[in-house]
C-alpha positions, -999 to 999 in steps of 0.1 A, spaced: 0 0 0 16 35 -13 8 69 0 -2 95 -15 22 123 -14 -9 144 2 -9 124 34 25 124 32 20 166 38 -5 164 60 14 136 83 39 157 83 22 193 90 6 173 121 40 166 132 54 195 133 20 213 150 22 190 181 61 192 182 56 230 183 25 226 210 47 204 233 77 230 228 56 259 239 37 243 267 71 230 285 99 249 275 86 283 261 54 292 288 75 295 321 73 332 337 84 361 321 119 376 334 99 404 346 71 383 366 103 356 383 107 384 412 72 393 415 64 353 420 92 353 443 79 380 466 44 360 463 56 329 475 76 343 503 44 359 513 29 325 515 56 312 531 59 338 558 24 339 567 24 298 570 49 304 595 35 332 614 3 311 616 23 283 630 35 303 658 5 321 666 -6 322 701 -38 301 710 -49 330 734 -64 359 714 -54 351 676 -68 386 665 -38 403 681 -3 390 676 18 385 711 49 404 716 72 370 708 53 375 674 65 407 665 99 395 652 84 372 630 63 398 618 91 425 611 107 397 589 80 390 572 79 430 564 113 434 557 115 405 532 86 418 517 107 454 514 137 431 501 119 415 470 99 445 465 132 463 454 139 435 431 111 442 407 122 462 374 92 464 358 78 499 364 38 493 371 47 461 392 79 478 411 50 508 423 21 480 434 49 459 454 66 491 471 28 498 478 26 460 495 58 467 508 53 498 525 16 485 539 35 454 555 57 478 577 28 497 585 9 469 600 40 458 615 45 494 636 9 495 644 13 463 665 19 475 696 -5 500 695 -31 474 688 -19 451 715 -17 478 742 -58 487 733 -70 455 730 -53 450 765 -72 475 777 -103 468 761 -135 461 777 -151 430 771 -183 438 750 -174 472 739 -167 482 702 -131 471 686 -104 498 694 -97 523 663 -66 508 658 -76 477 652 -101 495 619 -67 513 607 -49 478 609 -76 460 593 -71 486 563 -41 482 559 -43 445 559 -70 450 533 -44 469 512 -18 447 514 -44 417 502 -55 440 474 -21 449 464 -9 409 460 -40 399 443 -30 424 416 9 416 416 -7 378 415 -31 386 382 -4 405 363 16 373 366 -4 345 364 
């Protein structure tokens, strides 16, 4: 049984269409150079805050313990670290943004410890804790839109 030389092309145009899918789909579709630092600064997010939550305190989980704090001021500054690694200009300004958000939550600790410690049980959270929550909501807002541009 012969071939014709049109299945021969067609054979051989289906060849060379899945050799250029598999290419693209494992060698060619990794990050983009300008996304490797933002993914970086994603994961040690993740990372960080797996660890802060493993060392949380059991006793009021709403406001981090004074043992915490360091923990939290890493986090921050690794944040502040990989933020200054970003070249790309519109993600460099969202994850200075995160960056600069993370330390503020981190400063605002103690003031949210020292109300809450005086807080009465049953009265309205202290302002702090509204401000911190903001801030929080920032920082979560600011990865999710580091996290779209590169995903």
């Amino acid at each position: 049984m012969r071939l014709d030389r049109r299945w021969w092309v067609a054979i051989a145009v289906v060849v060379i269409s899945m050799t250029a899918l598999l290419l693209s789909n494992t060698f060619f579709k990794g990050p983009s150079e300008e996304c490797k630092p933002v993914l970086a600064l994603l994961e040690y997010n993740k990372s960080q805050g797996e660890l802060i939550a493993s060392k949380a305190s059991d006793s009021d989980p709403a406001v981090p313990t004074v043992a915490e704090d360091a923990a939290y001021q890493q986090w921050a500054d690794g944040m502040a670290q990989r933020a200054q690694q970003i070249n790309d200009p519109n993600l460099a300004a969202t994850a200075i943004q995160v960056a600069d958000s993370a330390a503020k939550f981190v400063a605002m600790l103690p003031r949210v410890r020292a109300q809450s410690e005086n807080h009465a049980p049953g009265a309205p959270a202290p302002p702090s804790y509204f401000e911190m929550t903001l801030v929080n909501q920032r920082i979560m807002d600011g990865l999710a839109q580091l996290a779209d541009a590169c995903d």
